[in-house]
N, C-alpha and C positions, 0 to 999 in steps of 0.2 A: 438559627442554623447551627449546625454542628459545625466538626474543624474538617471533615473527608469530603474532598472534592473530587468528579468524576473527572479522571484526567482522557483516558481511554477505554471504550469496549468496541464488544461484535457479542452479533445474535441480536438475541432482543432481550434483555433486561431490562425493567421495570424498574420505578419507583412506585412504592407503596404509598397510600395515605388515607385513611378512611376508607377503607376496603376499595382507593380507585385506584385504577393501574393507569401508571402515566409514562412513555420513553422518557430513557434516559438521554440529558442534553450536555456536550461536553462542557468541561471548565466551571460547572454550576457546581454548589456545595448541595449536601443531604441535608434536609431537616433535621432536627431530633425527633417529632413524631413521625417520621416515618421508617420505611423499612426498604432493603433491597433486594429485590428476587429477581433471582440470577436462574433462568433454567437450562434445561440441557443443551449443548452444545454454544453455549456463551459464555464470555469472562468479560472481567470489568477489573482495571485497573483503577485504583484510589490513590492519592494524597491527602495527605495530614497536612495541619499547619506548619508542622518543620520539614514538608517538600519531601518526607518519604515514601515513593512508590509502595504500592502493595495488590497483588493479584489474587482473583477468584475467580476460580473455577469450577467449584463445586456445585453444583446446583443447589437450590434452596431458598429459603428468607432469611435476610439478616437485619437484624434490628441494631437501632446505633450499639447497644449495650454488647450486641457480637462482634461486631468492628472493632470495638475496644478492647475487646477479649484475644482478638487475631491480632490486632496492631501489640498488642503486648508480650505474644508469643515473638512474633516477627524482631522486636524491639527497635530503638533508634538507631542503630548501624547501620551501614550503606548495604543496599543489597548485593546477595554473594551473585559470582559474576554466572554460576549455575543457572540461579533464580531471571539476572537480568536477561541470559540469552533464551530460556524460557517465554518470558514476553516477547522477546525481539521478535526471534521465528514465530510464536503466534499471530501477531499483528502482522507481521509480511505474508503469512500465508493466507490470512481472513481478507489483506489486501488485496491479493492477487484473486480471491474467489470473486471477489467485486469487479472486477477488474474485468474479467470473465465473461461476466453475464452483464455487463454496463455499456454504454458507447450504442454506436449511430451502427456501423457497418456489424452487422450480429446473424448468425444464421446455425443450424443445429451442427454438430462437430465439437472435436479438440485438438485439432492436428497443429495445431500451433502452440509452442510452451512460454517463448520467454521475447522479449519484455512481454510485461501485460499490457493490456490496450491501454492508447492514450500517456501513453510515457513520455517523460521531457527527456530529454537527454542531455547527461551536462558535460559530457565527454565529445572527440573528437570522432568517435564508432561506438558502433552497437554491434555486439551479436545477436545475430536472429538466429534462435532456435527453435525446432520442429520435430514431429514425429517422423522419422522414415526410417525404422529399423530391415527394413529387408533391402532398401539398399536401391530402391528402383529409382527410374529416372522420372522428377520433376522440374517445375521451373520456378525459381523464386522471381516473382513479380512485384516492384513497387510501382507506386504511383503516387502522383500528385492528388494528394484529395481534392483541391478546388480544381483545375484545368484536367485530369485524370490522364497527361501527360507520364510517359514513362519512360523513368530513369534508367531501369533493368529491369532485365527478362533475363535472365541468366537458368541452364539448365545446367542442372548436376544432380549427383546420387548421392550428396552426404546429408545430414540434419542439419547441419550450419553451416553460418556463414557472416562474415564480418564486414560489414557495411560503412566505411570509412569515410568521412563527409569531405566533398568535392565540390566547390564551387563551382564548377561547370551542372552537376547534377541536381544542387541541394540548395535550399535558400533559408536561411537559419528565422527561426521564428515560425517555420512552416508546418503545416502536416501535412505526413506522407502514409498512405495507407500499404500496409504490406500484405502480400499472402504466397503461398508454394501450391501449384497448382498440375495435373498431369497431361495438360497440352500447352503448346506453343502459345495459341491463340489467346482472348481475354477469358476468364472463367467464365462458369454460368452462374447463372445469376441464383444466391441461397448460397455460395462461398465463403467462408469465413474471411476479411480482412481485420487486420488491426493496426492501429493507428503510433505514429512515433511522431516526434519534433524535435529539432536542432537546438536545445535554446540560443538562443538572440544574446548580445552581451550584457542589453537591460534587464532583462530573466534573471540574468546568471548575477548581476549588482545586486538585485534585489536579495536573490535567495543568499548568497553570501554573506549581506548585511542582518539578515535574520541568523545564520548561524554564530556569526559573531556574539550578537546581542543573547544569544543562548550560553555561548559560552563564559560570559560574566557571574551565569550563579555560582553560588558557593558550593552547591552537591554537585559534583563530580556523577553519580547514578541518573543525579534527575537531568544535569544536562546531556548525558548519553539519552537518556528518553526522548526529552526535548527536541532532540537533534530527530529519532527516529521518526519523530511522528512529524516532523518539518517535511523531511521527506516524500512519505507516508499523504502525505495530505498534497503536497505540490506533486502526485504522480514521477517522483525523481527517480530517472535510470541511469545508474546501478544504485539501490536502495543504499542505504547506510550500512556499516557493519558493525 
């Protein structure tokens, strides 16, 4: 095995090896006989043995002997804070495309923007944001996914709205499916909803105890990545910054 381990990608990149193409699988190290082809619209984050991040974007095949050649352009210094927000927003945006097209309640539309579906929340509110630039009047609609009991119906004419957790309304550990819809009544059916949750206080132990134990490495870069893809991977709303 070589010392470059797949930390992070999106797309579909490939591992090479005797002309076979195989996905890439996180946290595994590269061969030295193989190669990695990265094509268009994908990147792939690497680490080295001394836990320095490095990004590709470039489409192409890179054989270890190129990796060595970029790793030493790159050199061992922490990466510039340019470079790291570079990855950040790529990986939150290639999230959010998942995010998108993934999940139970799905139907054609983009009138919803933000969170993306299926978000923890580890805050006390959520902004729900939407498309309504002209202004008109709809209803923001949540509901109980299991019971499909509803918390709010509320009409209004803006794109947002801040969803503040109420123990009369909200039961932490739950999901609640949302959507903004132009009648009173329940939508019809092919409506986009997407999905939020309270976390719980055992959630919120857990993932806090992983952030900790992130924060013990010695790169300062890699435990900002660290952190990101902790996130990233627990569907956590408001992402990392």
């Amino acid at each position: 095995m070589s010392e470059y381990k797949i930390f992070y990608f999106s797309g579909s990149p490939k591992v090479v090896v005797n002309n076979k193409e195989t996905p890439l699988v996180r946290d595994s190290y590269i061969s030295t006989k193989s190669s990695l082809k990265v094509p268009a619209n994908s990147y792939v984050v690497l680490t080295n043995k001394k836990e320095v991040p490095m990004g590709i974007s470039t489409p192409g095949s890179y054989s270890i002997a190129d990796l060595n050649k970029i790793y030493q352009n790159v050199g061992n210094s922490n990466l510039t804070e340019e470079f790291f927000d570079y990855i950040a927003s790529s990986m939150i945006e290639e999230d959010q495309k998942v995010k998108r097209s993934g999940g139970v309640y799905r139907a054609v539309g983009d009138i919803l923007k933000t969170p993306f579906d299926e978000a923890i929340i580890i805050t006390d509110a959520v902004k729900l944001d939407w498309v309504n630039s002209s202004g008109k009047t709809l209803y923001l609609k949540i509901y109980d996914a299991e019971t499909w009991e509803q918390p709010y119906n509320l009409e209004t004419t803006d794109s947002t709205y801040t969803v503040v957790f109420d123990e009369s309304k909200f039961v932490r550990g739950k999901q609640y499916a949302w959507t903004v819809y132009h009648g009173e009544d329940h939508p019809q059916q092919g409506t986009i909803l997407r999905v939020f949750t309270f976390a719980d206080d055992t959630w919120k132990a857990n993932f806090n105890s992983q952030l900790e134990e992130i924060k013990t490495g010695e790169s300062t870069d890699m435990n900002e990545i660290k952190t990101l893809r902790l996130y990233l991977d627990n569907n956590v709303w408001p992402v990392a910054e």
